[in-house]
Each structure stands twice: as structure tokens, then as C-alpha cells.
DRENBASE-598587 format. One line per field, with one value per residue: x, y, z of N, C-alpha, C, O in turn. Coordinates in pm, whole numbers, plus 50000, padded with zeros to 5 digits. Atoms other than C-alpha are relative to their C-alpha. Layout:
<rs>
n_c1	c(X/...)
n_c2	c(Y/...)
n_c3	c(Z/...)
ca_c1	c(X/...)
ca_c2	c(Y/...)
ca_c3	c(Z/...)
c_c1	c(X/...)
c_c2	c(Y/...)
c_c3	c(Z/...)
o_c1	c(X/...)
o_c2	c(Y/...)
o_c3	c(Z/...)
</rs>
This chain:
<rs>
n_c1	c(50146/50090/50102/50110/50080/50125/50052/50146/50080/50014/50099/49962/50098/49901/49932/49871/49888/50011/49938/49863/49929/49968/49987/50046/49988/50120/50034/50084/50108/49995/50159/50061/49858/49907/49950/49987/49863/50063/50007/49950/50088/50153/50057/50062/50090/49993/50052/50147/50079/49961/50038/50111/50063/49934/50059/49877/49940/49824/49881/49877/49878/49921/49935/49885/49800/49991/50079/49868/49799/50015/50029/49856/49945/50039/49966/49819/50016/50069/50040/50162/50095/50124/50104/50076/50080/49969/49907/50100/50094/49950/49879/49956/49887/49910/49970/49928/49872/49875/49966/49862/49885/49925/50009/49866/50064/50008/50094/50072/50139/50048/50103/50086/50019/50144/50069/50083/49974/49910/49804/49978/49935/49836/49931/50022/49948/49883/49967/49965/49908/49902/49977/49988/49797/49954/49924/50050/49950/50106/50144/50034/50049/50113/50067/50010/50079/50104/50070/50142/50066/50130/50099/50060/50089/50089/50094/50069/50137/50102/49882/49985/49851/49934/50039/49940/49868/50012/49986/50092/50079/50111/50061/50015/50020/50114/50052/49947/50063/50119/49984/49989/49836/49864/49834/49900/49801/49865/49853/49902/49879/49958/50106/50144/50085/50146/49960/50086/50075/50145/50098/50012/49931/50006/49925/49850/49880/49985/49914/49832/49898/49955/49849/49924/50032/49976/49864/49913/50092/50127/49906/49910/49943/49885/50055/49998/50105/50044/50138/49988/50152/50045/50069/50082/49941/50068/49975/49883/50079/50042/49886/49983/50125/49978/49874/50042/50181/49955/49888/49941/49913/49991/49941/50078/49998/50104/49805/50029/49925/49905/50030/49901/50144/50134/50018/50011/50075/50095/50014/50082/49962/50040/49953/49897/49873/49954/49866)
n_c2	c(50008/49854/50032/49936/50014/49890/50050/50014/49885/49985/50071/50008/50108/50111/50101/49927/50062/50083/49983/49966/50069/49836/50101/49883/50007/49978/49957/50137/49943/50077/50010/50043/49983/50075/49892/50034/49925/49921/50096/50121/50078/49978/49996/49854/50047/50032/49852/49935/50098/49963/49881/49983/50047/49949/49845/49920/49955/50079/49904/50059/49956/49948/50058/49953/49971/50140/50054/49912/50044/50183/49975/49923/50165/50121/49968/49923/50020/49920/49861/49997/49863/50051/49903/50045/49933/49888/49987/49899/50066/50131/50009/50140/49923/49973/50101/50017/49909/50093/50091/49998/49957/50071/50098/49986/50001/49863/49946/49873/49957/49866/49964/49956/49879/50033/50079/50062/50013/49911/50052/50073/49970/50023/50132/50043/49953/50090/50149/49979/49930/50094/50127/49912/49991/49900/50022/49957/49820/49950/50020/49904/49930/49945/49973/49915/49892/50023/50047/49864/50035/50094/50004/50168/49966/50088/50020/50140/50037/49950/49933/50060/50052/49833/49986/50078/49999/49854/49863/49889/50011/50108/49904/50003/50162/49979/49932/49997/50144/49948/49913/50075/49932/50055/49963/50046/50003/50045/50007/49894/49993/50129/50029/49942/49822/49950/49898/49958/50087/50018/50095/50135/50044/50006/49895/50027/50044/49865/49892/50085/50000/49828/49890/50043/49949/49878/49975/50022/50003/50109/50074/49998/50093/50030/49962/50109/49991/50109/49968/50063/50039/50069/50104/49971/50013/49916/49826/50034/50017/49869/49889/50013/49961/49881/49924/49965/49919/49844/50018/50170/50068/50101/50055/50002/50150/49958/50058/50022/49900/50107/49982/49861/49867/50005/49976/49856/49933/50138/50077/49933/49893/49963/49875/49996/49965/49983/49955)
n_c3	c(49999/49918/49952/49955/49835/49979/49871/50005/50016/50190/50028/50108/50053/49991/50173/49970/49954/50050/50118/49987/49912/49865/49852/49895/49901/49925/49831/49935/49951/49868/49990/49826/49976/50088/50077/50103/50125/50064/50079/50026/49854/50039/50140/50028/49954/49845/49943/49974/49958/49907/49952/50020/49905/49877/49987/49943/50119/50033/50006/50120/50010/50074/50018/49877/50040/49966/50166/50112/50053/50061/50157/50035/50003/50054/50112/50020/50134/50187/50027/49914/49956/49879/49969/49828/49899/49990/49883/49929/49899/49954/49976/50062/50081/49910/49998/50082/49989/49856/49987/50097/49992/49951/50119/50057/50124/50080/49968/50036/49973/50033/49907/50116/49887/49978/49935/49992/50133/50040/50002/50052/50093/49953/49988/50147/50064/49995/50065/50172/50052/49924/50063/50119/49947/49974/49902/49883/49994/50106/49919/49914/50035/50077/49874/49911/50151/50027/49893/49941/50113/50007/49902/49910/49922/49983/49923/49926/50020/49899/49935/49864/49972/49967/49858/49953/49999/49934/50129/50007/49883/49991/50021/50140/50079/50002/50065/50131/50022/49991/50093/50102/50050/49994/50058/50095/49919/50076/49943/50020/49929/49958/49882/50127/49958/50087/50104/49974/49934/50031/49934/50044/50107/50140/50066/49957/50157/50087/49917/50015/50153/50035/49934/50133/50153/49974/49981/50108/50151/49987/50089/49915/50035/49967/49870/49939/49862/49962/49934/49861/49933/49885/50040/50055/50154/50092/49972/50087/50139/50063/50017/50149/50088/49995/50070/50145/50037/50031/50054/50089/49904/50073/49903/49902/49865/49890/49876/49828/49875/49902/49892/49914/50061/49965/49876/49968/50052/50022/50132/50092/50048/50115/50014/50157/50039/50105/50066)
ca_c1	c(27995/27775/27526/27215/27086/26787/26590/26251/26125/26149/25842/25928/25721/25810/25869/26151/26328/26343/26445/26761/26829/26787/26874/26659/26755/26468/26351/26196/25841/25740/25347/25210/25586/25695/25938/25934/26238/25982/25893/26094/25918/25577/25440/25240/24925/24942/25028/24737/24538/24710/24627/24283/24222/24388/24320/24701/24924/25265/25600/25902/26262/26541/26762/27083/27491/27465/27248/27460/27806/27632/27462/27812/27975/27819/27885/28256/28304/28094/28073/27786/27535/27273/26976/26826/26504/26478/26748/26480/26257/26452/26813/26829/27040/27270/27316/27437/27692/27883/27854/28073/28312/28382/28363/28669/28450/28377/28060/27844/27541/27287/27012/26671/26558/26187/25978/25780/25689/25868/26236/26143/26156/26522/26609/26477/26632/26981/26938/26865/27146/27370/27283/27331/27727/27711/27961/27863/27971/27752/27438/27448/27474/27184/27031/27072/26908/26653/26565/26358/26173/25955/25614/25475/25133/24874/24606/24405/24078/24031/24193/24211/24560/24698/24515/24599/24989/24932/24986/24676/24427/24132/23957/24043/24012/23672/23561/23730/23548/23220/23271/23373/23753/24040/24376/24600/25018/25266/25654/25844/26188/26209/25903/25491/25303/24969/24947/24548/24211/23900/23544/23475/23649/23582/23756/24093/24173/24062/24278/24612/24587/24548/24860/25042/24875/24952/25309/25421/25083/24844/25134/25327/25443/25814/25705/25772/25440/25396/25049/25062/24793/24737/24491/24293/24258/23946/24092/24402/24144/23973/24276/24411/24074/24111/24477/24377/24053/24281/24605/24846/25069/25275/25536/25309/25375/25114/25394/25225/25310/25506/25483/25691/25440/25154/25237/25166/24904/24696/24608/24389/24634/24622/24860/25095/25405/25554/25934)
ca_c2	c(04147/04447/04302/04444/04499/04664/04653/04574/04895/04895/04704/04523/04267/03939/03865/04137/04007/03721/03830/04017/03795/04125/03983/04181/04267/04263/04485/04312/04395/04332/04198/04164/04135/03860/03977/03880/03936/04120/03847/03587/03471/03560/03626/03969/03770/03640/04029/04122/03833/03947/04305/04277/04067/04254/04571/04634/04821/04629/04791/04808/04803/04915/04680/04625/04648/04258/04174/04423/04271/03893/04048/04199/03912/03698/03915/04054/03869/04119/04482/04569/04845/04882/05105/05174/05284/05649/05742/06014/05732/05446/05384/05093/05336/05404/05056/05002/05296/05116/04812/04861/05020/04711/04486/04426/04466/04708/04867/05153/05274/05474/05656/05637/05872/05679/05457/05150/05165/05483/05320/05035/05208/05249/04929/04839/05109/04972/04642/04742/04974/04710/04446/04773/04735/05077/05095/05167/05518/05597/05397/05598/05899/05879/05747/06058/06241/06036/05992/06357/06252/06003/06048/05811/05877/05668/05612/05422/05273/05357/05627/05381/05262/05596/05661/05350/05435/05791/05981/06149/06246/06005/06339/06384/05993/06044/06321/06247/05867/06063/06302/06002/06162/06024/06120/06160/06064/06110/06101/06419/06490/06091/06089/06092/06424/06455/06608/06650/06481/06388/06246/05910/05624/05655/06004/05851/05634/05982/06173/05917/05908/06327/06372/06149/06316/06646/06632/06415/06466/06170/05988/05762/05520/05555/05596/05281/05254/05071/04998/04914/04729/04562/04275/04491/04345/04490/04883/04737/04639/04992/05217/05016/05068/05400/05480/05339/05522/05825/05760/05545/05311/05059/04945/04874/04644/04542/04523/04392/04626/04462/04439/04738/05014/04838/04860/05220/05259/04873/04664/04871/05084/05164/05383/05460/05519/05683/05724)
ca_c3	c(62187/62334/62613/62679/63075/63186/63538/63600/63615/63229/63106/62766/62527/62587/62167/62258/62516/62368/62043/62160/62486/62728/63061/63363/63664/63912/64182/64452/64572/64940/64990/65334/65468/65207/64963/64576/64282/64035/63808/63880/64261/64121/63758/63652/63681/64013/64124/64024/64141/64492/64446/64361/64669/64954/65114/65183/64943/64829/64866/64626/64656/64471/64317/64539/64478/64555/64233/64030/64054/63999/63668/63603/63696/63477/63158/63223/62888/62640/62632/62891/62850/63123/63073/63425/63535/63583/63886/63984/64108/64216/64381/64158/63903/64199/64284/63995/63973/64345/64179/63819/64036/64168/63884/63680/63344/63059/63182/63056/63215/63071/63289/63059/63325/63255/63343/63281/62873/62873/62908/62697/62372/62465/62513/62170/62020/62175/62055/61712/61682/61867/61594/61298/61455/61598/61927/62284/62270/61967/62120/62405/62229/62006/62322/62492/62154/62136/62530/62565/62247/62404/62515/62785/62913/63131/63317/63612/63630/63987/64263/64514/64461/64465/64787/64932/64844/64980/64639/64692/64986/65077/65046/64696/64596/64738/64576/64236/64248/64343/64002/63820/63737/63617/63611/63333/63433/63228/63302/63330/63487/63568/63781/63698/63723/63680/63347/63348/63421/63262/63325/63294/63141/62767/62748/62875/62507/62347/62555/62566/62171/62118/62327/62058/61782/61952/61969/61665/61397/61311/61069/61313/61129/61168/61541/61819/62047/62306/62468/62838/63042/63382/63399/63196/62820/62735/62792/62592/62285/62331/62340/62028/61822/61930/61812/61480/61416/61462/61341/61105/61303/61167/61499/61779/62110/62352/62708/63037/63316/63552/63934/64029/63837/63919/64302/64288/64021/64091/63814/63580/63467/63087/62900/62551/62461/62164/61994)
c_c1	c(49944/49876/49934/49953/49927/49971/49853/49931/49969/49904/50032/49899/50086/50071/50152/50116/50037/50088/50138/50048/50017/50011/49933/50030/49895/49961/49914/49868/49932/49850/49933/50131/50057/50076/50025/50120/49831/49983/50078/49919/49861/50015/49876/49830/49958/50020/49923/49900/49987/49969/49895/49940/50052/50002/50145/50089/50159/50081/50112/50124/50068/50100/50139/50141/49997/49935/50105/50137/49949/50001/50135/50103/50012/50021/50120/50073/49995/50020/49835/49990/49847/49896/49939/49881/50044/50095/49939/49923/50053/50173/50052/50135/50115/50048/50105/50149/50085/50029/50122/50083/50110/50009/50068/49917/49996/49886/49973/49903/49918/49860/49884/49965/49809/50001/49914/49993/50035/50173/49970/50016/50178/50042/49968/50102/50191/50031/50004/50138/50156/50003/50034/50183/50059/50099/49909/49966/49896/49885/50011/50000/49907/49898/49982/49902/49842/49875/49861/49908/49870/49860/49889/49891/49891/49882/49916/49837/49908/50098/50027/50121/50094/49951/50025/50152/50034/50029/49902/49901/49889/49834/49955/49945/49830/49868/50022/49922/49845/49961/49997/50163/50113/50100/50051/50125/50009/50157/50080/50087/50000/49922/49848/49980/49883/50011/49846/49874/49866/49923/49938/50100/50028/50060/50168/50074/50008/50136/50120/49997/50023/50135/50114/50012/50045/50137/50068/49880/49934/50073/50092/50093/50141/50032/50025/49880/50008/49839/50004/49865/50081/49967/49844/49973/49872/50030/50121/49933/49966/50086/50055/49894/50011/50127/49972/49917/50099/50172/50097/50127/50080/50130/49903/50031/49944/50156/49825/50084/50033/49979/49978/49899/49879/50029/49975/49882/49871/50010/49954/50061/50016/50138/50082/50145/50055/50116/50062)
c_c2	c(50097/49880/50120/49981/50078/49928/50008/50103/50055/49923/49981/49913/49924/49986/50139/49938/49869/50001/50054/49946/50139/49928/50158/50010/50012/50094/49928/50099/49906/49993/49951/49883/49896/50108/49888/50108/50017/49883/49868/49865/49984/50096/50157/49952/49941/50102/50044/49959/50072/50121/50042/49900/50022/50135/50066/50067/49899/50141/49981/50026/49973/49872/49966/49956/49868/49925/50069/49925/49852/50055/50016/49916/49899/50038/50101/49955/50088/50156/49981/50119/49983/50083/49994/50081/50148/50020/50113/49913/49877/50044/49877/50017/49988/49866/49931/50063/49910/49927/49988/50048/49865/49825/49984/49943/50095/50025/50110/49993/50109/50012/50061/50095/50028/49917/49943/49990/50126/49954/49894/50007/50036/49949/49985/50083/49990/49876/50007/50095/49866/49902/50072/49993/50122/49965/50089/50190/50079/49897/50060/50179/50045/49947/50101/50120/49949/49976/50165/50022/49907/50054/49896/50103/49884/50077/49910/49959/50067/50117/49947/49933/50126/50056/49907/50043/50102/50122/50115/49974/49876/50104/50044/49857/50000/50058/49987/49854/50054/50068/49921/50035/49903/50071/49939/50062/50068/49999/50133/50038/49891/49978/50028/50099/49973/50084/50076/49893/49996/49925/49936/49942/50023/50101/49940/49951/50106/50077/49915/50001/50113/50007/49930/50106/50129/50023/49913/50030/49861/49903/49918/49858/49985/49997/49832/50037/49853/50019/49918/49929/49938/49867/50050/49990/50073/50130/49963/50003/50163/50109/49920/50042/50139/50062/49987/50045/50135/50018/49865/49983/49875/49907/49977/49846/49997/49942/49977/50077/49913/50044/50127/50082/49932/49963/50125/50043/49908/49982/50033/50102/49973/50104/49983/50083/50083/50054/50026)
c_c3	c(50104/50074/50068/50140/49982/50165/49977/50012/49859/49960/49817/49949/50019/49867/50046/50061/49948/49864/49990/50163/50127/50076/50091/50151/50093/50126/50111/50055/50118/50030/50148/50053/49924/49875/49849/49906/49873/49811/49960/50147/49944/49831/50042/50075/50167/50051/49963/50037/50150/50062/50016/50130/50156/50026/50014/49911/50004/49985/49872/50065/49940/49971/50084/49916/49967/49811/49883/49962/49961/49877/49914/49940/49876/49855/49973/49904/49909/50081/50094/50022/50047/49971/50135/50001/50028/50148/50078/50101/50080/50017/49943/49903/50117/50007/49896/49965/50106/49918/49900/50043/50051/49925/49885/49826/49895/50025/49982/50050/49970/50085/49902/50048/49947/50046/49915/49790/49939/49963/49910/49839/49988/49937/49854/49935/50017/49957/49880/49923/50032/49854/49859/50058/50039/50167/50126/50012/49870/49980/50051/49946/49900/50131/50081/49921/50010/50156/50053/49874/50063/50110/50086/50084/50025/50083/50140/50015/50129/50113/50116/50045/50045/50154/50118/50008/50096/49875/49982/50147/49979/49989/49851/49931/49989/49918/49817/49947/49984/49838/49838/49905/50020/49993/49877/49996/49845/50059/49955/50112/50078/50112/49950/50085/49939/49909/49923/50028/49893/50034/49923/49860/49844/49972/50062/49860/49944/50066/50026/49850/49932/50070/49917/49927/50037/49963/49855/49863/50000/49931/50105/49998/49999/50144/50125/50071/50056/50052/50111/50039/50108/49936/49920/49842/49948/49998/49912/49860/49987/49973/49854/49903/49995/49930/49859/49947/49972/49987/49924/50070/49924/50131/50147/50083/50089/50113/50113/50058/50090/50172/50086/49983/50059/50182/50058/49916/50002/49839/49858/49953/49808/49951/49855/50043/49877/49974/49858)
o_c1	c(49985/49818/49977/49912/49928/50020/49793/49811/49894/49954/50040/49809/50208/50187/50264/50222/50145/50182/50212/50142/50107/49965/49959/49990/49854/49985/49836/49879/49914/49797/49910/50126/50177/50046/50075/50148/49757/50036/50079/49892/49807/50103/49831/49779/49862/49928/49892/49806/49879/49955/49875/49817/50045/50014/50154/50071/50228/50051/50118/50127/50056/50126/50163/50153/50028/49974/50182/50203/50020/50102/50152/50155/50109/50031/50141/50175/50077/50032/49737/50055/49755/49915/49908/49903/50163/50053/49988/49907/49980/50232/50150/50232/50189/50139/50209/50253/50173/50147/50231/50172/50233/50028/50011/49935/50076/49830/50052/49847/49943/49791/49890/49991/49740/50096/49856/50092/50022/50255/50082/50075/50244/50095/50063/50200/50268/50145/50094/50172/50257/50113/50062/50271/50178/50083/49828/49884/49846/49842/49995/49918/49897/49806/49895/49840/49741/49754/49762/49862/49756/49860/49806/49917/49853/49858/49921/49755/49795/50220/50069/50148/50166/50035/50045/50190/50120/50036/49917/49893/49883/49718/49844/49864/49764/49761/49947/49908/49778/49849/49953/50193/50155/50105/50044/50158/49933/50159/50122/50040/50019/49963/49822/50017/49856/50075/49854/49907/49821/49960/49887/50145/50145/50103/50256/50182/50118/50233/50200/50107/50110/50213/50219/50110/50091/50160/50166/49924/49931/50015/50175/50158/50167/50152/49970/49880/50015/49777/50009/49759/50203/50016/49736/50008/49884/49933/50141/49978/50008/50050/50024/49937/50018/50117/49971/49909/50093/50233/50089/50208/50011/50141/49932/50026/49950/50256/49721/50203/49976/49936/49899/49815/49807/49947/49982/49831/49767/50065/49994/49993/50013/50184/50086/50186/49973/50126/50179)
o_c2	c(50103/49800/50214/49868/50163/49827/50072/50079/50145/49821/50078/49888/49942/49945/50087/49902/49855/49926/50021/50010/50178/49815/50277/49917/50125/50060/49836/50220/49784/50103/49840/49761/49887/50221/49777/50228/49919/49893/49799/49745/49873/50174/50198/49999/49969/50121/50141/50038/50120/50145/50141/49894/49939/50219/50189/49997/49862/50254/49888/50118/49858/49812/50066/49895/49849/49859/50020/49908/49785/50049/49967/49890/49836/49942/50183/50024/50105/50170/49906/50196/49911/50158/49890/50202/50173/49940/50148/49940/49821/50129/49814/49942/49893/49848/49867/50001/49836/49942/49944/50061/49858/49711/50040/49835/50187/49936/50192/49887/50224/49913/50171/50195/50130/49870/50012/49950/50147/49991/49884/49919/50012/49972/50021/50020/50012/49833/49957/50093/49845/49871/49994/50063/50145/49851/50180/50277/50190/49888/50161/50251/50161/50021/50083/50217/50020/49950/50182/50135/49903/50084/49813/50202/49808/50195/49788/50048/50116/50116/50012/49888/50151/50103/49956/50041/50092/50244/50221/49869/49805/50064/50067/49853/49982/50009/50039/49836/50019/50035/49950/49995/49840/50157/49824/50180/50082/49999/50151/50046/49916/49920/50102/50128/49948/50187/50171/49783/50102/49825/49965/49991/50025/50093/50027/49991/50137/50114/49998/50011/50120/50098/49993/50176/50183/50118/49966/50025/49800/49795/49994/49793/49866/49987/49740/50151/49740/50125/49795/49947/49920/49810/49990/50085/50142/50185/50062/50079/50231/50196/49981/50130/50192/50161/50084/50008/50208/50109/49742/50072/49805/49788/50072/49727/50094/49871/50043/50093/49805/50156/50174/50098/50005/49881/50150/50149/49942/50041/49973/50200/49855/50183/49872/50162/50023/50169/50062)
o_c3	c(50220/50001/50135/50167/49893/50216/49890/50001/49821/50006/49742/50029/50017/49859/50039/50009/50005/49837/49897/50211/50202/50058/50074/50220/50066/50242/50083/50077/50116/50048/50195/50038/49952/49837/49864/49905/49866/49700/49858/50147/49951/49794/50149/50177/50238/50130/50031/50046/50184/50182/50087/50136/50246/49937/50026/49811/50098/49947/49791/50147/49897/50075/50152/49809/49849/49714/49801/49860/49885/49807/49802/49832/49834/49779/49884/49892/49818/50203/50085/50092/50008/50066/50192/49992/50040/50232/50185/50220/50162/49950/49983/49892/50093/49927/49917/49944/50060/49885/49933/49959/50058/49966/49792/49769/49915/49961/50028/50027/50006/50112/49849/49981/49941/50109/49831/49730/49818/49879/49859/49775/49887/49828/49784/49896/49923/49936/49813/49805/49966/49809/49768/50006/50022/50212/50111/50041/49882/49865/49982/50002/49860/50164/50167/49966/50016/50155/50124/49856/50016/50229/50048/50152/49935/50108/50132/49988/50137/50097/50212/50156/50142/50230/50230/50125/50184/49883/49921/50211/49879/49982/49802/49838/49886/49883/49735/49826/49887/49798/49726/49792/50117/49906/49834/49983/49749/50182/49841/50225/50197/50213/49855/50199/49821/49927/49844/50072/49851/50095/49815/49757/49806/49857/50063/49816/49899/50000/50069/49796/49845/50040/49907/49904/49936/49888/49804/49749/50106/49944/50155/50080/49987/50171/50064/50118/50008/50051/50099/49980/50103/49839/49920/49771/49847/49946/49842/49774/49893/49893/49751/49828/49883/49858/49783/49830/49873/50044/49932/50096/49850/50100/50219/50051/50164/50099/50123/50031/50105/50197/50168/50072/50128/50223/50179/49954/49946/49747/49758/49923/49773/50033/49802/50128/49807/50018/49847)
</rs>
């Protein structure tokens, strides 16, 4: 039996995990010096309850060796393949590497080398091949085919998390709040980059569902999307309305963003996926 791992830096739908039994490993995130396991101490909702009422920024850290060999541990039984979190942004990947060395298991690790509802088309696409009876060795290599295929791009509501974190000046946050400018991420070489900007909200759903349509055409029905959010459901409703107004979709998953991402981008973040 092939088991599925992932770490919390992967953002999945619950009917998912659920449906193929993913087990997650958690990173922990540290809030005015307490420290939480990434949805298992505290719930999505309650971090954003937390973030939206505190001037201080939350920290993250990296999964550790220690969590690794339990997870490990606990399925030295089945066939275990791990997707991790990009290894660009986190030492959670690493962690992992020490730990199967010392874990008398069959262990594979693959490095999605994304993030957030970038890595979680993945995982899906391992579980479904997993339950098609393909073998580790041929998951991971259509995983490796299919991992510079996906495009993951977001957004935030405000630049005050990012300025808070230090990702950007208090100069720029300033001036870019004054202007009314958003940024628009995406994920390239396992880390975000600003990839450009527009003004005011309402051009952000336009501008996350052209960079779809740009790169695969307006047809995207053999296509996985996900659609991320915060505690933001009305920007979740308008970016859906929006994808279908301008394209045909037929796989679509709304994912809650999970602690980790939203300790760097706050609550209002917004964004798509597509594989």
C-alpha cells in the first residue's frame, strides 16, 4: 500500500483529504511567543481572528527531524511518498531528508518545489494515480512532468502584512495603499515573486483569471483549479463568477489557506491555481 504525506505548507480541500486519508505534517507557527502545530493547536479561523486583531506579525517554523521519523514511524508498514512544500522556502523538505535516513522504511520524497494551492494539485494528482495502481517510481515521474506545468497566482487585500513581515518598505506599503495598488504573486523557482500590479481591487479577479487563460486558452476543463481564500468569502464568490464568465471549468476546489501562507500574506489573501 502507497501512503500519501504532505506538510502544511500544501493547502488542500478538506473533501480531499478526506477522501484519500492524506495524513499532514504540520509546521508550527509562533504568535506573540506561543507556538501552534499549524492546524492542529488552532483552526484557520481562529488565525485569522488572531491576525486581524493584533498589530504583531506571527512567525513560522519549519517542520523538524523529530515529527518526521514519528510520521515515518507510524507508516513503515506501506510504501510512503511525501510531497513537501517547496525546499526553496522552508527547511521542512530537509527535515525530512535526515529523517528517512534514519527510519528503517521504504520512503520516497518528492520536492513539489510550491507552495500553498500550488503543491496541492500534486497531491491530488498522486492520490489519483496511486488508486489507477501506478508505482511510486512512475508517480513521481509524471510528477516531475507535470510539476513546471502548474500555474499558481495570488493576491492580497492589503500591503500591510507584507510590510509588517518586512517583504516590502513602509515607504512602498505607503505609497502603494495611497495609489490604491495591489500586487500580483505568483510562485517561481519555489518562492513568490511579484509578477505585476494593478489598481484597485476589482482588476485582481480579471487579472488572476487572464493569466490562466493566457497560458492554457479559455477551455479548462481537463484542467484542476483550485481557488484559495483567507477569511475572505466574498473575493472567493467574485473570483469564481469571474473564472466562469471567462472560461469553461469543470474540476474546481475552493482550499482555505492555511496558517503558514497566511502568516506572510494576512487573511485577505485571494488567489488560483491551475494543472
Amino acid at each position: 500500500m502507497i501512503k500519501i504525506l504532505c506538510d502544511s505548507i500544501t493547502d488542500l480541500p478538506i473533501e480531499i483529504i478526506k477522501k484519500h486519508n492524506i495524513d499532514i505534517v504540520p509546521l508550527t507557527v509562533i504568535f506573540n511567543e506561543k507556538e501552534y502545530l499549524d492546524r492542529v493547536d488552532i483552526t484557520t479561523n481562529e488565525f485569522y481572528k488572531m491576525l486581524r486583531e493584533n498589530d504583531t506579525m506571527p512567525k513560522t517554523s519549519q517542520a523538524t527531524y523529530a515529527q518526521f521519523v514519528k510520521f515515518f514511524e507510524k507508516y513503515k508498514d506501506d510504501e510512503i511518498l511525501y510531497l513537501a512544500g517547496s525546499s526553496a522556502a522552508s527547511g521542512t523538505y530537509q527535515s525530512a531528508v535526515l529523517a528517512k535516513g534514519d527510519v528503517d522504511a521504504n520512503i520516497t520524497i518528492f520536492d513539489t518545489f510550491n507552495l500553498s494551492i500550488g503543491a496541492g494539485p500534486l497531491v491530488i494528482k498522486a492520490c489519483e494515480m496511486v488508486e489507477k495502481g501506478l508505482s511510486v517510481d512512475e508517480i513521481v515521474k509524471n510528477l516531475e512532468n507535470l510539476k513546471n506545468d502548474i500555474e499558481v497566482i495570488f493576491s492580497v487585500d492589503t500591503l500591510e502584512y507584507l510590510k509588517k513581515g518586512g517583504r516590502i518598505s513602509s515607504t512602498k506599503a505607503a505609497l502603494g495603499s495611497l495609489l490604491n495598488i495591489k500586487p500580483i504573486l505568483n510562485v517561481k523557482d519555489g518562492l513568490v515573486i511579484q509578477k505585476s500590479q494593478v489598481r484597485g481591487k476589482k482588476q485582481i479577479f480579471t487579472s488572476l483569471v487572464n493569466s490562466l487563460i493566457e497560458k492554457y486558452g479559455d477551455d479548462l476543463t481537463d484542467k484542476t483549479i483550485f481557488l484559495g481564500y483567507g477569511d475572505n468569502k466574498g473575493d472567493l464568490e467574485t473570483l469564481r463568477e469571474t473564472l466562469l464568465k471567462h472560461a469553461k471549468v469543470k474540476n474546481v476546489y475552493d482550499v482555505n489557506i492555511g496558517c503558514v501562507i497566511c502568516s506572510h500574506s494576512g487573511p485577505g489573501v485571494i488567489g488560483i491555481s491551475c494543472m
